[in-house]
N, C-alpha and C positions, 0 to 999 in steps of 0.2 A: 517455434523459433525464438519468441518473445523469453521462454522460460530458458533458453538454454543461454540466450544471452545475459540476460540475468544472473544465473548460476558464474558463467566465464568471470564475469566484470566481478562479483563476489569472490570468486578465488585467486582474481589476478588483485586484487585491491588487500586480501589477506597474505599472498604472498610476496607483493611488491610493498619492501617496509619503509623505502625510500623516497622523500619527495622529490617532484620533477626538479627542484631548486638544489637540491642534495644533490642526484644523479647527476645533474649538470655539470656541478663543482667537482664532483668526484671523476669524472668522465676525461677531464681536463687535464686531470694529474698524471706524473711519469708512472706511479705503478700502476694506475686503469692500463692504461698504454703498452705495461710489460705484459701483460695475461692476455692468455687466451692461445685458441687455432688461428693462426694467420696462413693458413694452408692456402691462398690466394693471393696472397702478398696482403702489403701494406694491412690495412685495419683488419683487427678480430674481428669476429662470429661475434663475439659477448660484448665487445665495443659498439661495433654498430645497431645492437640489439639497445642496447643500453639508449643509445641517441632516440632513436624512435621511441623507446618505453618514455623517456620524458613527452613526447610530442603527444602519446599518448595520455599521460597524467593529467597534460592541460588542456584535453579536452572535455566537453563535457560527455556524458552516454547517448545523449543521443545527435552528436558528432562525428561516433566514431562508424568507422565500415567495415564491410566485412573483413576485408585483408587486416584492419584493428585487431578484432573480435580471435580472426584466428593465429593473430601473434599474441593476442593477451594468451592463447591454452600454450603456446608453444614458450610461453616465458615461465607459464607456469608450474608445467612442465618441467622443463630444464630445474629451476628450483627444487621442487620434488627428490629430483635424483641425485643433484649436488649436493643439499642437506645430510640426505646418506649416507653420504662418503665422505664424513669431516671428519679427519684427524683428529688423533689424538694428541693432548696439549695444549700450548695459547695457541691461539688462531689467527690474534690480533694483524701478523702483517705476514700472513701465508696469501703464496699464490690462492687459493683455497676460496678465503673470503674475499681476496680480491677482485676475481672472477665472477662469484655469486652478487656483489656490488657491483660490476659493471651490467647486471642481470635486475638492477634493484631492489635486492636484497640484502643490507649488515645482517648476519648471523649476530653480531654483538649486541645490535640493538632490543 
């Protein structure tokens, strides 16, 4: 168990390029706000993800728990598959990296 938490917190820390402090600010903005499945109403999948990946940042490892642990694979994840499918051209203010930023990730960075 100890190795795979390990492993997760290493992939979610290379995939997550964003600090908790970034993700915050960014979080707050009208186009975090536009992106995403709101298939539930009100706030996105990739917004409210985004909230909790900060709450994650500022803990330390061994703070976090398991339901942590299995949102760090499931952010990591989602990254994974998003990256794949970037468009071609700037990206700069596509729903695209928007999306991947409310997931804390810049593609630009």
């Amino acid at each position: 168990m100890t190795d795979d938490r390990e492993q997760t917190a290493k992939d979610f820390h290379l995939a997550v390029n964003m600090t908790a402090a970034e993700l915050d600010r960014w979080l707050g903005t009208r186009e975090s706000k536009a992106v995403g499945d709101k298939s539930g109403g009100g706030e996105s999948i990739g917004h409210e993800s985004g909230r909790r990946i900060a709450k994650i940042l500022k803990k330390g490892n061994r703070d976090l728990s398991d339901d942590d642990y299995a949102h760090m694979r499931t952010v990591t994840g989602y990254i994974r598959r998003h990256l794949a499918q970037r468009p071609s051209g700037d990206v700069q203010a596509t729903p695209w990296r928007h999306s991947l930023m409310n997931w804390g990730h810049d593609p630009l960075k």
